[in-house]
C-alpha positions in Angstrom: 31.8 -1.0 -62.6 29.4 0.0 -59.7 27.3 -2.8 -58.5 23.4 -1.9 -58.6 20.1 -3.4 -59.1 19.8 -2.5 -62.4 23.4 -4.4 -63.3 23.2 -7.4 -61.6 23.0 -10.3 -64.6 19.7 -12.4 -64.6 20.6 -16.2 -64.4 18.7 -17.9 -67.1 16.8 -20.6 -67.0 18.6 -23.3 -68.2 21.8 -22.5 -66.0 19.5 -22.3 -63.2 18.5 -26.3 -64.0 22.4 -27.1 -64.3 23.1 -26.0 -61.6 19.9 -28.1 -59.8 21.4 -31.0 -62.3 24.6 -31.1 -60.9 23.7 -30.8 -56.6 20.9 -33.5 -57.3 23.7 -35.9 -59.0 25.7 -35.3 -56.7 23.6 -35.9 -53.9 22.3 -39.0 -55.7 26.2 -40.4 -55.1 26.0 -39.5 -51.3 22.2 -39.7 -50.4 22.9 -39.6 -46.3 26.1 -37.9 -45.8 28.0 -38.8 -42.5 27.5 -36.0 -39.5 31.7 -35.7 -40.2 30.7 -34.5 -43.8 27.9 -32.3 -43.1 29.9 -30.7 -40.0 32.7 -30.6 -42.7 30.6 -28.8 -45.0 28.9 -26.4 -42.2 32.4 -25.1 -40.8 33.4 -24.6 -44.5 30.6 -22.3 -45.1 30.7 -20.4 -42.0 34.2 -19.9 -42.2 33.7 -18.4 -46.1 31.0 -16.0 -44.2 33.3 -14.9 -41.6 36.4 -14.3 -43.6 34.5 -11.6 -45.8 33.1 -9.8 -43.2 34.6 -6.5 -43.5 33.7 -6.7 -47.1 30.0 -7.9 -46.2 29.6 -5.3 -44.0 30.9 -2.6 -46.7 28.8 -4.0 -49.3 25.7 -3.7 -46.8 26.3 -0.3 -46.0 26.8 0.9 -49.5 23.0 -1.1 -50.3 21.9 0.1 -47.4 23.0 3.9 -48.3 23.9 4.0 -44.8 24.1 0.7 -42.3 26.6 0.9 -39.3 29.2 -2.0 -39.4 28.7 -3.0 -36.3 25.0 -3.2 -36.5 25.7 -5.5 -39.7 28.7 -7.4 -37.7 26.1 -8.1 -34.8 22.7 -8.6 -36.5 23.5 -9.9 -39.7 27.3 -11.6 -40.2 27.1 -13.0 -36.4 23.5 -13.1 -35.2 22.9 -16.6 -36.7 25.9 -17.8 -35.1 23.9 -19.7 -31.8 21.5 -21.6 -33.6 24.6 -23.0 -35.7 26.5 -23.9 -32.3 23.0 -25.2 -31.0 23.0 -27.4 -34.3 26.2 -28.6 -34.2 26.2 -29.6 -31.1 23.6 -31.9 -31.3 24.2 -32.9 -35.0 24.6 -37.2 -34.6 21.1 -36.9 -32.2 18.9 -35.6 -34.5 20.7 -37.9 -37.4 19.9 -41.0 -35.4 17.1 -43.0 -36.4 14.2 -43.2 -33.8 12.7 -46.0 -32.7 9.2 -46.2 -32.1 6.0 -48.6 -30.6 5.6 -50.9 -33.2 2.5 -51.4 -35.4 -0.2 -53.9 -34.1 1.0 -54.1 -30.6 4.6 -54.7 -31.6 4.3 -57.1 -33.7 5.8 -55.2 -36.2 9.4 -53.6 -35.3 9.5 -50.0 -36.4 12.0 -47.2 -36.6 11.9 -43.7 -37.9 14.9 -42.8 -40.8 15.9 -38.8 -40.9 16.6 -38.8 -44.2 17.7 -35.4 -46.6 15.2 -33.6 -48.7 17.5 -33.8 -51.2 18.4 -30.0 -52.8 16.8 -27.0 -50.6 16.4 -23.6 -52.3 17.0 -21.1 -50.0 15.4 -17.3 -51.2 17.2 -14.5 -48.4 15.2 -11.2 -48.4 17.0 -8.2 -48.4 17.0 -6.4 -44.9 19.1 -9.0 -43.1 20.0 -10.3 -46.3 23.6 -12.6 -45.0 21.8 -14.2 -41.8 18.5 -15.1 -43.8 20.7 -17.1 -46.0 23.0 -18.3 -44.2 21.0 -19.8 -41.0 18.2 -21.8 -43.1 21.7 -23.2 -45.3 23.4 -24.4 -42.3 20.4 -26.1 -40.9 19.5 -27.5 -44.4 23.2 -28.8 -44.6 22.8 -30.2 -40.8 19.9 -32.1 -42.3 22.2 -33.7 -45.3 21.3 -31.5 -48.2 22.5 -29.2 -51.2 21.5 -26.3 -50.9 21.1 -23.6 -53.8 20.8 -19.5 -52.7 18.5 -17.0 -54.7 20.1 -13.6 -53.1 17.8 -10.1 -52.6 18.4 -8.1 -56.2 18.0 -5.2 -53.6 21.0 -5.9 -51.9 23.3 -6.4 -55.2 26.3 -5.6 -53.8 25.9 -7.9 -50.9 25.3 -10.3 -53.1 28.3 -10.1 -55.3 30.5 -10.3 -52.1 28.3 -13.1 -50.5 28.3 -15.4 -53.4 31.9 -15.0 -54.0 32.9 -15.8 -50.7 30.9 -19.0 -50.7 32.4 -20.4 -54.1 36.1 -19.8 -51.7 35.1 -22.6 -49.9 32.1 -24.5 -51.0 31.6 -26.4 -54.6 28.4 -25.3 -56.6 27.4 -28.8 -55.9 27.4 -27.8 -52.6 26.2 -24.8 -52.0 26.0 -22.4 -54.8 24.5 -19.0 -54.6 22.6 -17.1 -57.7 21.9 -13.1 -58.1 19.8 -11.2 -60.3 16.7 -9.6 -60.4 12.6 -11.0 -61.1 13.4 -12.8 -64.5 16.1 -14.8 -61.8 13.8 -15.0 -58.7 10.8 -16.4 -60.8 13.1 -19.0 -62.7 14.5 -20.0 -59.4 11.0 -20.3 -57.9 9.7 -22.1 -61.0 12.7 -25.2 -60.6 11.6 -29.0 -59.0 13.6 -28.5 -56.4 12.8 -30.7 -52.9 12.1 -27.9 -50.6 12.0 -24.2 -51.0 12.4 -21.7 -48.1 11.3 -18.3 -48.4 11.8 -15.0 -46.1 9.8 -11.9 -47.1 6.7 -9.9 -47.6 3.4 -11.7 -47.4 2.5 -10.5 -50.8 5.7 -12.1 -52.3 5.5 -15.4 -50.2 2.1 -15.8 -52.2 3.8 -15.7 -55.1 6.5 -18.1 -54.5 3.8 -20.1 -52.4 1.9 -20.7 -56.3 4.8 -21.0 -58.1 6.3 -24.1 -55.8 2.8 -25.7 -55.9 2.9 -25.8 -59.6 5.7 -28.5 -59.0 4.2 -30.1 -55.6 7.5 -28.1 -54.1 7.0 -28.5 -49.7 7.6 -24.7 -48.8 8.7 -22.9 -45.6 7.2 -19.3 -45.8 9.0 -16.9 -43.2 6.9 -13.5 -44.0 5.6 -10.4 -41.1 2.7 -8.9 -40.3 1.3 -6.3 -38.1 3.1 -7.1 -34.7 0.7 -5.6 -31.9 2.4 -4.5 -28.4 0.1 -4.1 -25.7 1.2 -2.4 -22.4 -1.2 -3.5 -19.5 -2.8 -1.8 -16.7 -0.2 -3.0 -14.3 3.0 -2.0 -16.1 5.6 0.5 -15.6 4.1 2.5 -18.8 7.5 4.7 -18.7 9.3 1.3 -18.2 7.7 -0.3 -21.2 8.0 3.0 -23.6 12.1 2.7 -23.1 11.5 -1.1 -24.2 9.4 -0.1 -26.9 11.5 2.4 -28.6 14.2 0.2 -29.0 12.5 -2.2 -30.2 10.8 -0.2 -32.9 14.4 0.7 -34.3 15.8 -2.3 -34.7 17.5 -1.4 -38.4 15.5 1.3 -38.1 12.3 -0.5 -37.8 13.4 -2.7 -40.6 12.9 -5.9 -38.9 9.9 -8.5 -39.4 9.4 -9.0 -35.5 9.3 -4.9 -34.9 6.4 -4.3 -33.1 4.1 -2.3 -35.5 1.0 -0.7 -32.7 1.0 -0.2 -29.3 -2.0 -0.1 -26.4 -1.6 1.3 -23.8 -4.1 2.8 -20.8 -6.1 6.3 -21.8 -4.8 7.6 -18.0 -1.2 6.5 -19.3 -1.0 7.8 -22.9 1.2 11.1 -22.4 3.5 9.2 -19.7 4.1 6.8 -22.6 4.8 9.5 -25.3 6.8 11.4 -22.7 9.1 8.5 -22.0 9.4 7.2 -25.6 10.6 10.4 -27.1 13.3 10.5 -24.3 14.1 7.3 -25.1 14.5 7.6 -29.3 16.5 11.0 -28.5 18.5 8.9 -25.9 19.3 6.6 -29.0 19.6 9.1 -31.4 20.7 12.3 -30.2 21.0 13.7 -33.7 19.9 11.7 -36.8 20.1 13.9 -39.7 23.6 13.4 -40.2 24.3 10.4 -37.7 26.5 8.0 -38.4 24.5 5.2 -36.8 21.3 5.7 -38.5 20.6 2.9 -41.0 19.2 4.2 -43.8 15.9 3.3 -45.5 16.8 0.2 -48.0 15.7 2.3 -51.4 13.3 5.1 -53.0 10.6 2.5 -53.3 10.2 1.7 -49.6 11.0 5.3 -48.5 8.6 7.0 -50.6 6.2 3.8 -49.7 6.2 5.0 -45.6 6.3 8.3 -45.7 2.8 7.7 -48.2 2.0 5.2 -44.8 2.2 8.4 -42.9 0.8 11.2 -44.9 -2.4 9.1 -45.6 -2.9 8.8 -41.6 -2.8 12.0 -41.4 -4.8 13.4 -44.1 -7.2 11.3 -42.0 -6.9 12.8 -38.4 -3.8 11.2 -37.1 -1.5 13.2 -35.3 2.2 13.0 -35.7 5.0 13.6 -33.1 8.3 13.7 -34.6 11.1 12.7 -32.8 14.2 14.8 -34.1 16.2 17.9 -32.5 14.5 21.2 -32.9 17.4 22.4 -35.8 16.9 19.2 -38.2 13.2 19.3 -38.7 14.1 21.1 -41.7 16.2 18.1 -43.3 13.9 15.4 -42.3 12.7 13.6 -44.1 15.9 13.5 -46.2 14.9 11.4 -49.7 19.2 11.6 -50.4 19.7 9.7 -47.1 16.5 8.3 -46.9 16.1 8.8 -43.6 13.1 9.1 -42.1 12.8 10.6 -38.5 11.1 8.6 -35.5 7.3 9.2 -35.7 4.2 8.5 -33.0 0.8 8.3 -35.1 -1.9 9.0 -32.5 -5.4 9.1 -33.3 -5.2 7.1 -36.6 -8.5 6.0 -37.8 -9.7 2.7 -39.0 -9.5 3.6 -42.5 -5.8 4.5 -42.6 -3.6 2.3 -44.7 -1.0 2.0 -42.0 -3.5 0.0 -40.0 -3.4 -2.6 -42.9 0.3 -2.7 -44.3 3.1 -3.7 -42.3 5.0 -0.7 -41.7 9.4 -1.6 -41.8 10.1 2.3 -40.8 10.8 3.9 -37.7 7.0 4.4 -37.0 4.9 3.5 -34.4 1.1 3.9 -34.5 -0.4 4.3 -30.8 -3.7 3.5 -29.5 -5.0 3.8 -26.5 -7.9 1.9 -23.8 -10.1 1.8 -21.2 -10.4 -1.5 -20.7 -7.7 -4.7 -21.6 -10.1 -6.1 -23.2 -10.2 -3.5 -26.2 -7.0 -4.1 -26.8 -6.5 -7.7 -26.7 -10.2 -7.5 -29.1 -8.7 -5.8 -31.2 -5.2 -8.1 -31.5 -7.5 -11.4 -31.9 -9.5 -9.8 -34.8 -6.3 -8.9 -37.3 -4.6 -11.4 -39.3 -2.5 -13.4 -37.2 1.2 -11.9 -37.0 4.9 -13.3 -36.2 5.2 -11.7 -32.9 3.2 -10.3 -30.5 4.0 -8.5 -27.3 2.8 -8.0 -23.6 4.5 -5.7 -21.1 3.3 -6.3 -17.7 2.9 -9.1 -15.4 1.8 -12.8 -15.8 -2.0 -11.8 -14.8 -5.1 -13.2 -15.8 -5.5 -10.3 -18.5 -2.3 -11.8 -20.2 -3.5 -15.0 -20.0 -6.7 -14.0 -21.9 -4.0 -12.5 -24.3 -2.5 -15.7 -24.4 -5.7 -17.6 -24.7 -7.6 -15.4 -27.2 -4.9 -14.4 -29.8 -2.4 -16.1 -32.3 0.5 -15.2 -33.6 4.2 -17.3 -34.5 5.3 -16.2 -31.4 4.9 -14.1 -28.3 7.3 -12.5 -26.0 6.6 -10.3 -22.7 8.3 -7.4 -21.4 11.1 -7.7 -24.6 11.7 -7.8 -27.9 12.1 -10.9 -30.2 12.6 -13.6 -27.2 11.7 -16.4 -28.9 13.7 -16.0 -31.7 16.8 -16.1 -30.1 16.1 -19.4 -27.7 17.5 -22.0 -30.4 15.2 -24.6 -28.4 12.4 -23.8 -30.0 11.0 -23.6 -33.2 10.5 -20.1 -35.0 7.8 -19.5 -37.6 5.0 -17.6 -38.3 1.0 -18.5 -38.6 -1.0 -17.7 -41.2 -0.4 -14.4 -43.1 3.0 -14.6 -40.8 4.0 -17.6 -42.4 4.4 -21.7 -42.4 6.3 -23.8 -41.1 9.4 -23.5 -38.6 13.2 -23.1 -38.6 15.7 -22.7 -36.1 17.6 -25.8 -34.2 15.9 -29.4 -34.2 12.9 -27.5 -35.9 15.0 -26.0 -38.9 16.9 -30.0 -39.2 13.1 -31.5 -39.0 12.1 -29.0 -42.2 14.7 -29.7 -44.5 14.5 -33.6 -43.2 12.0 -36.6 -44.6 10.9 -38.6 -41.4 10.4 -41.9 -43.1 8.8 -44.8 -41.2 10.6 -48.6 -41.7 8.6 -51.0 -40.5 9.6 -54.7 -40.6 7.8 -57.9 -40.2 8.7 -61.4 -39.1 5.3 -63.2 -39.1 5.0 -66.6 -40.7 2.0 -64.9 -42.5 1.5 -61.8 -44.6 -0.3 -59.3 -43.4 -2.4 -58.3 -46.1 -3.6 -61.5 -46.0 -6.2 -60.4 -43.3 -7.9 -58.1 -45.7 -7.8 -60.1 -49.1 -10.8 -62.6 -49.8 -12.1 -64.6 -49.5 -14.5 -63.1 -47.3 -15.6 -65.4 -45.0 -18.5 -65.6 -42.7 -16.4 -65.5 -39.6 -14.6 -62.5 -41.1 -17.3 -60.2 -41.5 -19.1 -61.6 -37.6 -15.6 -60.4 -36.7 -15.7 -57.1 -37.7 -19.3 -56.4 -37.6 -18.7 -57.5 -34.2 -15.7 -55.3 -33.2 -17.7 -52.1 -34.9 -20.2 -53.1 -32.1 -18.1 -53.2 -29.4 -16.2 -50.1 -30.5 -19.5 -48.1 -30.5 -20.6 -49.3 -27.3 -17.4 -48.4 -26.1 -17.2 -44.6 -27.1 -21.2 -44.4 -25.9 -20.2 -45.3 -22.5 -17.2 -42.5 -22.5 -18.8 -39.9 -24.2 -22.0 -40.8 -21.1 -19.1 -40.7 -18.6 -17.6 -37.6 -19.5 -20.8 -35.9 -19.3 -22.2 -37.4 -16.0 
């Protein structure tokens, strides 16, 4: 039988709380695993990964309608693959507890325990569906827990092959990975687990955001937004428009850190359009029909941008398509789903693009007058997961830096932060919650819990149980006084 959406078997609920039964027993028998067992249980699971990637990367392409393998092999099978090292490597540091100034001047000893969640529920989305499930697992299994894996229902084929290969080497109380479709993905949402962590749309990480709260569930939201790309006065506008166009078709704008709208100077827009069209055609020198094209993920999403793009410009906008002269007539293909690589100038305010993250192979363009427009308009949106800057470290992009926020920022490239495993990636807001990657990702899916220890000959709670006596409340009426005259003379200081 073919493999689609509409076959995939819902898990029900009550095999869904088995399954949570089992990983929290078994976790309740080994509550800190050793770093050997966890390292154990990392190598397993990458090593299930790895040793279905030529089926992976068929499955992806058949869900895809059309994915290249090695864009699959190198984005989605090995492009986790550092972080893991990275986490690895540094495994028994991050385990160790952490001492710390204790309480009261030291009089009372105090450490800090990295303890496991317990069982992590790990929801994948679908356009890099293998290394959005498998890097938050690892780093969740670096930390000491069970981890259970809600796969995309749009990627059902991927999902068959993924959750097979795990079971080759891991036991569901282990790691155990479920498919099917909403009925599965609510259920899932819906259990008491000890963490959940979600990558998707905002609209969806709402849902799963309500649902976890319901049970008090800690949540890790990885979601998008609209990614803004401003090219300053001082760059190399040609320079940045070759930077740009790749990183608008990334799986084929498919990605959450794409950027979605460009600035760039007035003086400079048709230098910019000039040199990004050379630069798509450079990539793609035919599409229709080209092999490595990755296809739109299903009808839903393409009918969804080409709507993105026919509302701009039933609006004003004007569209540049970016496609040799003898396939304009094939493009957009709804068999292929392939939509060509589009430049929306002139879009006004009221266009739905402006508001909707795009994941297509469109970017809109703007131009200025002055930086200051630009970086305005940036700091008034909803705050995104990347932003971008092309051009030097001037006081303009420090104004950029000051003035805006978004989950991370990156100049004169595409997606730099998120492959530095040093620091933590997240997004802010609308973009997101929380952070993953390296010693962030093994802080999420860990408990910091403070042990504190006494030796006095005296309890301490003694100090604040009655009875009250008159030197007791002198004493603290007293240190309230001194406290107060205290922060007057600072706050008098720091003015004068």
């Amino acid at each position: 039988m073919t493999i689609t959406a509409d076959t995939v078997t819902d898990v029900s609920p009550a095999e869904l709380q088995r399954l949570l039964d089992a990983q929290r027993a078994a976790q309740a028998a080994d509550p800190i695993p050793s770093a050997q067992v966890r390292r154990d249980r990392i190598n397993r699971f990458i090593a299930a990964v790895l040793e279905h990637a030529d089926e992976l990367t068929a499955a992806l392409d058949a869900d895809f309608g059309s994915r290249p393998a090695t864009t699959s092999l190198e984005l989605d099978i090995l492009g986790g693959m550092g972080t893991i090292a990275y986490d690895r490597e540094n495994l028994e540091a991050w385990m160790a507890p952490v001492e710390v100034p204790g309480g009261l001047g030291g009089a009372f000893p105090t450490y800090v325990q990295n303890r496991p969640k317990g069982v992590v529920g790990v929801i994948a989305p679908w356009n890099f569906p293998v290394v959005l499930a498998f890097t938050p697992t690892v780093e969740a299994l670096a930390a000491g827990n069970r981890v259970m894996i809600k796969f995309s229902d749009m990627t059902p084929r991927t999902g068959e092959v993924f959750a097979r290969a795990v079971a080759s080497r891991m036991a569901p109380e282990e790691v155990v990975v479920v498919n099917g479709g909403l009925a599965t993905a609510t259920a899932f949402t819906d259990l008491r687990l000890d963490h959940i962590f979600f990558t998707g749309s905002s609209k969806v990480g709402r849902i799963v955001g309500v649902a976890a709260a319901r049970n008090l569930v800690p949540v890790t939201l990885e979601l998008g937004g609209k990614n803004p790309a401003i090219v300053a006065p001082d760059a190399d506008i040609a320079d940045a428009a070759t930077r740009l166009a790749a990183a608008r078709h990334v799986n084929n704008g498919q990605v959450c850190l794409c950027p979605d709208y460009a600035f760039v100077p007035a003086a400079g827009k048709q230098t910019f359009v000039d040199a990004y069209r050379a630069a798509v055609r450079a990539h793609f020198p035919t599409y229709a029909e080209n092999p490595d094209v990755v296809s739109i993920i299903n009808d839903a999403n393409y009918g969804r941008v080409l709507g993105l793009i026919e509302d701009a410009k039933s609006k004003g906008a004007t569209e540049i398509v970016i496609a040799p002269d003898d396939e304009r007539d094939r493009l957009p293909d709804p068999v292929s789903r392939r939509i060509p690589p589009t430049l929306l100038l002139d879009v006004p305010a009221d266009a739905a693009i402006h508001t909707e993250e795009i994941f297509g192979p469109v970017l809109v363009l703007h131009t200025y007058d002055d930086v200051e427009e630009a970086i305005a308009y940036a700091a008034a949106g909803e705050h995104p997961l990347s932003s971008y800057w092309y051009g030097g470290d001037t006081e303009a992009f420090q104004r950029f830096l000051r003035d805006t926020t978004s989950g991370a920022l990156s100049r004169n490239d595409f997606g730099l932060a998120y492959i530095n495993d040093a620091v933590p990636f997240g997004g802010v807001g609308v973009s997101g919650s929380g952070a993953y990657h390296g010693k962030a990702g093994f802080d999420t899916f860990s408990h910091q819990r403070p042990v504190a220890q006494s030796e006095l000959p005296t309890p301490f709670a003694a100090a604040f149980t009655p009875p009250l006596t008159p030197e007791r409340v002198a004493t603290a009426a007293g240190t309230v006084t001194a406290v107060l005259a205290d922060t007057t003379s600072r706050l008098a200081d720091e003015k004068g």
